[in-house]
C-alpha positions as CSV (number, residue, x, y, z in Angstrom):
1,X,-30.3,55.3,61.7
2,X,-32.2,57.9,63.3
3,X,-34.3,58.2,66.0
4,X,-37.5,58.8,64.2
5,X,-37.6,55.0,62.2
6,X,-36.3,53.5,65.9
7,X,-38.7,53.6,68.4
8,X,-36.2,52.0,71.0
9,X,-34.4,54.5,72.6
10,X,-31.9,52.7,74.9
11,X,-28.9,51.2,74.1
12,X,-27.5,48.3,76.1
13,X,-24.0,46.7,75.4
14,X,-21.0,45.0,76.9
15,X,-18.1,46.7,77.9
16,X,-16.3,46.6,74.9
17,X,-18.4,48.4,73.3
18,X,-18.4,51.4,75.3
19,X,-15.7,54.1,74.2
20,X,-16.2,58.0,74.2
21,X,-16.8,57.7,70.1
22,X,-19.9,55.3,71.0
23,X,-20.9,57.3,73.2
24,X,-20.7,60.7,71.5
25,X,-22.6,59.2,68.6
26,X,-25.3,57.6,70.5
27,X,-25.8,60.9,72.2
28,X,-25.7,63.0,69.1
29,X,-28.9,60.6,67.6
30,X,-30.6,60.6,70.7
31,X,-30.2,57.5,72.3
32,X,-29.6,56.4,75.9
33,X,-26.3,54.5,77.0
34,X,-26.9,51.3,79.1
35,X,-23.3,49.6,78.0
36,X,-21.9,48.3,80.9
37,X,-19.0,50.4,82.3
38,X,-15.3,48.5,82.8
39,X,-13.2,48.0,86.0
40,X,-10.3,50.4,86.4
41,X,-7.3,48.5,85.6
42,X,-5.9,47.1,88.8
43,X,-8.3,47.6,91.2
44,X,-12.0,46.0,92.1
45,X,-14.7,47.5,90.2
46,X,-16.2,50.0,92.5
47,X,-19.9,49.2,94.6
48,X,-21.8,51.9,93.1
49,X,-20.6,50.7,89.0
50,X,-21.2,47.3,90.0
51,X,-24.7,47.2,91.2
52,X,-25.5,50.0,87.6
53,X,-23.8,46.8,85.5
54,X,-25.9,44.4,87.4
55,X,-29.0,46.3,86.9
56,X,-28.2,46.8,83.4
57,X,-27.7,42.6,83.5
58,X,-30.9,42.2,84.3
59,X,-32.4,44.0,81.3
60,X,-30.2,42.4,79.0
61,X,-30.0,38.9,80.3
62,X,-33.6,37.6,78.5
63,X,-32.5,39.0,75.3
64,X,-29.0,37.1,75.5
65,X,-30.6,34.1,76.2
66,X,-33.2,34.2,73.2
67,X,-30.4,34.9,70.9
68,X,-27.9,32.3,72.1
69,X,-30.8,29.4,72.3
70,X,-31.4,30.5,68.3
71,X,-27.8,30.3,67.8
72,X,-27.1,27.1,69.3
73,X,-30.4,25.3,68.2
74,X,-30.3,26.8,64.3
75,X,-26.7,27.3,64.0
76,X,-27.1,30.8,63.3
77,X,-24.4,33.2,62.4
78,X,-24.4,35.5,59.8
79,X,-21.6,35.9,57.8
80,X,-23.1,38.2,55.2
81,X,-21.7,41.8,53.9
82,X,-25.2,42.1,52.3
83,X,-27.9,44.0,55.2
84,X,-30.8,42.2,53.1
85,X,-29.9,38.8,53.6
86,X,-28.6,39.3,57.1
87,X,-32.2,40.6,57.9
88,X,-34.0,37.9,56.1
89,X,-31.7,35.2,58.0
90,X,-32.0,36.3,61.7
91,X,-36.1,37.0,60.5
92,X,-36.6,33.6,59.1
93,X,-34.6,32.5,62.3
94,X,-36.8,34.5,64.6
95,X,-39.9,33.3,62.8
96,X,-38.5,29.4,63.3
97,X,-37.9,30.3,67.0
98,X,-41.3,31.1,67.8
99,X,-43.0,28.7,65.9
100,X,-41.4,26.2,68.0
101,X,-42.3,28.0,71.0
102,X,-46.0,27.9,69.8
103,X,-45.9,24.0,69.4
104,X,-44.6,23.5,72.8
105,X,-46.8,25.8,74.4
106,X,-49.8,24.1,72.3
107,X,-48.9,21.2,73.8
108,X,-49.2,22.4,77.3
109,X,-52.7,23.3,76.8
110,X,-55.2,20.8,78.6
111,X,-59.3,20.6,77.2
């Protein structure tokens, strides 16, 4: 994928995810690393990483919780080799997710 048919430039990730391949390649297509960096081995991670992975947290942290809440309340995990059906899957998911959020907010409304 390209950056002209995303429109999202940054990346944001868990530290697992972040190796100098990843990070070449997200480069090379234009994107912006926000994966969260790892602690040396054997020794504390250092003040300045720390507060960048806690700031990066704080961005990801809403999204996590979205995704999770779909997984836990739909039992959602796609286990499909086909792109097509994974799509349609976490969209009908999506569009189940905020349909129940529109009923509960409905709800909420006073006359």
């Amino acid at each position: 994928m390209t950056r002209t048919t995303n429109t999202g430039a940054s990346v944001g990730a868990d530290t697992a995810c972040r190796s100098e391949r990843n990070e070449t390649w997200l480069q090379r297509h234009g994107f912006i690393s926000h994966i969260h960096r790892r602690r040396p081995p054997g020794r504390p991670l250092p003040a300045h990483i720390r507060r960048g992975n806690d700031r990066r947290s704080r961005d990801r942290a809403p999204v996590e919780h979205v995704i999770a809440a779909q997984k836990q309340a739909m039992g959602l995990a796609v286990r499909t080799i086909v792109l097509a059906r994974a799509r349609t899957r976490t969209g009908m998911a999506n569009l189940a997710n905020n349909l129940r959020r529109l009923v509960r907010l409905q709800g909420r409304v006073t006359d």
